[in-house]
C-alpha positions in Angstrom: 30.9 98.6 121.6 32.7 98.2 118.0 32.1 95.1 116.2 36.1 94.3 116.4 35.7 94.6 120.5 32.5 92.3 121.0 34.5 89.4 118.8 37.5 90.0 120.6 35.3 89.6 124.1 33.5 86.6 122.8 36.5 85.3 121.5 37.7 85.0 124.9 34.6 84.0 126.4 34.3 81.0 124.5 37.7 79.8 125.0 38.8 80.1 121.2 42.8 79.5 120.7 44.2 82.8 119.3 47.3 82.9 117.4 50.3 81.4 119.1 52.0 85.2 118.7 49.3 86.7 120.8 48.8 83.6 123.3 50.9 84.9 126.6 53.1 81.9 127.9 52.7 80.4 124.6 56.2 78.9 122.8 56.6 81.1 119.8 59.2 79.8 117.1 61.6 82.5 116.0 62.5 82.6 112.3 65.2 84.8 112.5 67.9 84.4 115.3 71.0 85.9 116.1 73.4 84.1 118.4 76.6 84.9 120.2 77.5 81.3 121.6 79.1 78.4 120.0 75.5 76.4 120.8 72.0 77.3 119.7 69.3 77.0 122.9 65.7 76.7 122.7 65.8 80.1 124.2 67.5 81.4 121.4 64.8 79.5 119.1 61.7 80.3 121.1 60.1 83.4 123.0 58.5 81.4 126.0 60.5 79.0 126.7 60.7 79.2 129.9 62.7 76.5 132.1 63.5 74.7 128.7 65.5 78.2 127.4 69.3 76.8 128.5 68.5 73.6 126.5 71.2 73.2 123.8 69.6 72.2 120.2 72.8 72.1 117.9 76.0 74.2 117.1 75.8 77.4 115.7 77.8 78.6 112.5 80.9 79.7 112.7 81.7 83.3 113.7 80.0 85.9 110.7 78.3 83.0 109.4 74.6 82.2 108.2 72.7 78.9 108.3 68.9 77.4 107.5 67.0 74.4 109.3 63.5 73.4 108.7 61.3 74.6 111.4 60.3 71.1 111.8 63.5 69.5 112.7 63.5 72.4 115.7 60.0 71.5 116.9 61.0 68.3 117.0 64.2 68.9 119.4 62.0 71.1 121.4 59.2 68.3 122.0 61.8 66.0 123.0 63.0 68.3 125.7 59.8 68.6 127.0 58.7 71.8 125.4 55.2 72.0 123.4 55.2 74.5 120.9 52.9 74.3 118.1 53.5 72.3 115.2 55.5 73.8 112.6 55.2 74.3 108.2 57.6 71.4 106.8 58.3 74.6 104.3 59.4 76.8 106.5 63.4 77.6 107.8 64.9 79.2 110.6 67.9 81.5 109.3 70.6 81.3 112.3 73.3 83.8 112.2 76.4 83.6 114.5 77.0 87.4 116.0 80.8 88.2 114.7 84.1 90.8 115.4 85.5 91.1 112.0 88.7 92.1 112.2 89.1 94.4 108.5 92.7 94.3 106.6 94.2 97.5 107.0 94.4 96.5 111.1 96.1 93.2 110.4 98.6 95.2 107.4 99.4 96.9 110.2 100.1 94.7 113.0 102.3 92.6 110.1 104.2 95.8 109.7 104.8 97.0 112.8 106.6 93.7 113.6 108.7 94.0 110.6 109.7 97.1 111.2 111.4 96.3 114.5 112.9 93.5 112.9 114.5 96.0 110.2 115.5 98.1 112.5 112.9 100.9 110.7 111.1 102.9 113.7 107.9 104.0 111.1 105.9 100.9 110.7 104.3 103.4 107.7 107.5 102.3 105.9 106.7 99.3 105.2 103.9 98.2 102.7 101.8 94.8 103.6 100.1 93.5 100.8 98.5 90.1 101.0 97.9 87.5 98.8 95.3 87.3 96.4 92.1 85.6 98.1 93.0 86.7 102.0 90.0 87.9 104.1 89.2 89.7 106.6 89.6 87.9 110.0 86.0 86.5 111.7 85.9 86.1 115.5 83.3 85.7 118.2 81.8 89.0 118.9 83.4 89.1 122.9 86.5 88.1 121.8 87.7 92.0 122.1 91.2 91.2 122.7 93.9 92.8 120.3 95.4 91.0 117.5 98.9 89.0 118.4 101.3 88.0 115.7 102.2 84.2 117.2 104.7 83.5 114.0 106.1 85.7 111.8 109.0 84.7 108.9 110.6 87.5 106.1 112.6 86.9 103.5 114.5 90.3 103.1 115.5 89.0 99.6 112.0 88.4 98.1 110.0 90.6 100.4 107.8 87.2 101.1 106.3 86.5 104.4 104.6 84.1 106.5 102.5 84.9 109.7 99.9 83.5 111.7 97.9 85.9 114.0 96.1 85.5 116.7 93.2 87.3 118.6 93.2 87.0 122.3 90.1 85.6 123.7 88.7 83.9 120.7 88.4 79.9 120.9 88.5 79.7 117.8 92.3 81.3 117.1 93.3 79.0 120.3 91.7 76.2 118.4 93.3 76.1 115.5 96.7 77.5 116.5 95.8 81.2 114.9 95.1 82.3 111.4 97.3 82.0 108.7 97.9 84.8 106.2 100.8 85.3 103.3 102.0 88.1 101.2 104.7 90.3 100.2 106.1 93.3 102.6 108.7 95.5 101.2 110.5 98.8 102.6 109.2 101.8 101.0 111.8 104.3 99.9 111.4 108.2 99.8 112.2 109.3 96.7 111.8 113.2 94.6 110.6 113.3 90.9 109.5 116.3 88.8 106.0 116.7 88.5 106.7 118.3 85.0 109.5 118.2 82.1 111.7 120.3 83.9 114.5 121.4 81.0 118.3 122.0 80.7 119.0 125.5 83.2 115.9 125.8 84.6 116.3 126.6 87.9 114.1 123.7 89.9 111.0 125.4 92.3 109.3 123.6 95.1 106.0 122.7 92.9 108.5 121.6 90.3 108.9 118.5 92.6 107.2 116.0 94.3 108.0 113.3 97.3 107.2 109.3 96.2 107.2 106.7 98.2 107.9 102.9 96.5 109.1 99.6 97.8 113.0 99.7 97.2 112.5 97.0 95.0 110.7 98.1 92.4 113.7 100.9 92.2 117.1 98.6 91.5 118.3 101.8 89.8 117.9 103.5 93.0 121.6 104.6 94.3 123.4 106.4 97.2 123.4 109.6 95.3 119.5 109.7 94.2 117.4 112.7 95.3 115.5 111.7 98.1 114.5 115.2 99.6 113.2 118.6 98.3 116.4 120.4 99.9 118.5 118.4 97.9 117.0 119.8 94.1 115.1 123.0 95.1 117.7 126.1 94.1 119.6 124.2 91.7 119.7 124.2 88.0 118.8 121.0 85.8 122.1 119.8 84.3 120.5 118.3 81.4 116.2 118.0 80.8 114.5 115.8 84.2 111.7 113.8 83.0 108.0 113.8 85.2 108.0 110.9 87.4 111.2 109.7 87.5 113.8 109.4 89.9 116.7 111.7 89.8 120.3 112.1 90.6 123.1 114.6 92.0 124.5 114.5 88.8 121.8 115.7 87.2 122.0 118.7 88.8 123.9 122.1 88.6 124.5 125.6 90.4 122.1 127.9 88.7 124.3 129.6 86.0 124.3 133.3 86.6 126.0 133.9 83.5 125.1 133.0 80.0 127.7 132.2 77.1 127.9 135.4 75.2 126.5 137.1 77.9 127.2 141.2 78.7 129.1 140.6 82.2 130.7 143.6 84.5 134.2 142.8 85.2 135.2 143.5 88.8 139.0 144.0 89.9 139.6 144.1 93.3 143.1 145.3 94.3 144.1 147.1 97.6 142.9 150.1 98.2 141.1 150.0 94.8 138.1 148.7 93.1 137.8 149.0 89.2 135.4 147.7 86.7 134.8 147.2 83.4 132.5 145.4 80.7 133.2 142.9 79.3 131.7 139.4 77.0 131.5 136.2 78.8 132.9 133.6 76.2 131.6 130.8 78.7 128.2 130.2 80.8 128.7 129.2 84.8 127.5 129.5 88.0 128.0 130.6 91.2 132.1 130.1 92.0 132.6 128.9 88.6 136.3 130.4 86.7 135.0 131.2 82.9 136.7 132.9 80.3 135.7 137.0 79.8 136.7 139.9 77.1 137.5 143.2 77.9 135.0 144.8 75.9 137.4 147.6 75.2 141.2 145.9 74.8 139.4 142.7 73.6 141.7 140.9 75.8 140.6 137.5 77.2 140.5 136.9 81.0 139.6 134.0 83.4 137.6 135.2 86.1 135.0 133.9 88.8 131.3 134.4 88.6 130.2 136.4 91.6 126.5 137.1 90.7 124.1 137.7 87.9 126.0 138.8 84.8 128.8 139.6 87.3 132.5 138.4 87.2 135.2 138.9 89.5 139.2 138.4 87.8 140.7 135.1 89.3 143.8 135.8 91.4 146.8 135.8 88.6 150.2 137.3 88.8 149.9 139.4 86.3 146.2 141.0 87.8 147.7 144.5 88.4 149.2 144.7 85.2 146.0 144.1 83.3 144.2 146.6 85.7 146.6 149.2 85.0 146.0 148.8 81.3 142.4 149.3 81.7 141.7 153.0 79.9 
């Protein structure tokens, strides 16, 4: 037999306390606890405590919160309630934390604005942007209260995008307490909006990853009018009337029909008549687009006509009276 064994047996032979940790039936004081309840038990406090274990010492902290008392003070309680543990280190503390459901912003951001978004009429609640004020937590309840989060109050002021709320969680004491939890901030409608990505200049013809989609409260765009771009339809195909900047909203007006025919151009001059089709080149002495009347030369009689651009570098002659007569001129 080892030497460790034979001290163990005679240990035990002679009746010598061990350790209260290794002592079965023994009160052990914990010095770490965990609770879920609004009270702190001598069961929570000790392993062993037998019929004693339901007897309430003192409130716990509040939901996600973390507290000390001397080890003393809880021996102490527990001798009064008729429960011998041994005596404990004046030094020492018991840290006693209160179990919690935390309850993280983004989920009550979104609870906020999908009551406002009823209220404006908006069916995506991802049109509206929450944003609390400075210093607002996360909300702390018990750990069983699993309900979901209930707005009890809510107040907007369309004008200032301010608002007041007080939420709720169903099956925490606390929220029915207290009346809920109060929370302010700001919540403003978010606008779609198209900007270039790049310096997009005068004529250029605007491409898909020319563009991309934003999305800001309408506040922060009081230029912001009926006639902005707010989809990619609206730009893509069309020319830039005069140079778009990156990251800035743009209008209707700031856009053109690409212009299939440059000032000074070479241009083939289409007459349509019936029965007959003639042609003939000619100078454009204006740029335009697609259904645009410019002004053209007859390359060969140097005569100036109005006509309608029909394509790239390609002109048709604008219905006029005198249409056949400049036809039949053509040598």
């Amino acid at each position: 037999m080892s030497r460790a064994r034979r001290l163990l047996l005679a240990t035990l032979l002679c009746g010598i306390a061990l350790p209260a940790t290794a002592q079965s039936g023994r009160p052990v004081l914990r010095l770490d606890v965990t609770v879920a309840g609004e009270v702190v038990r001598l069961g929570d406090l000790f392993e062993n405590a037998g019929r004693h274990a339901d007897v309430a010492v003192f409130r716990s902290p509040d939901p996600g919160h973390t507290g000390q008392v001397p080890a003393w003070r809880i021996v102490e309680a527990a001798r009064r309630a008729g429960l011998e543990p041994e005596s404990a280190d004046r030094n020492r503390e018991v840290t006693v934390t209160r179990d919690a459901r935390t309850v993280p912003l983004a989920e009550m951001e979104e609870k906020i604005a999908t009551g406002l978004a009823g209220t404006l009429g908006l069916s995506d609640s991802s049109r509206i942007q929450v944003v609390f004020d400075r210093g607002t937590r996360p909300l702390v309840v018990e750990r069983e209260a699993s309900g979901q989060i209930d707005i009890l109050r809510l107040e907007h002021d369309p004008r200032s995008g301010r608002f007041d709320a007080v939420l709720g969680i169903r099956g925490s004491g606390r929220s029915e307490r207290t009346g809920g939890f109060r929370v302010n901030g700001t919540a403003n409608e978010l606008v779609e909006f198209v900007v270039p990505a790049r310096t997009i200049g005068r004529g250029e013809v605007v491409r898909t990853s020319d563009l991309t989609v934003e999305r800001r409260p309408r506040s922060a765009l009081p230029g912001m009018t009926a006639d902005t771009i707010v989809s990619l339809g609206q730009a893509v195909g069309m020319a830039a009337r005069r140079p778009l900047s990156p990251e800035r909203p743009f209008r209707t007006a700031d856009l053109m029909k690409p212009e299939l025919v440059e000032r000074n151009a070479n241009v083939l001059i289409v007459v349509e008549l019936p029965g007959l089709s003639l042609t003939m080149r000619g100078k454009a002495l204006e740029a335009g687009a697609e259904g645009d009347v410019i002004q053209v030369e007859n390359m060969q009689s140097r005569k100036k006509l109005q006509a309608v651009v029909t394509g790239l570098n390609r002109v048709s002659l604008a219905a006029q009276p005198n249409a056949l007569t400049t036809a039949s001129r053509i040598p």
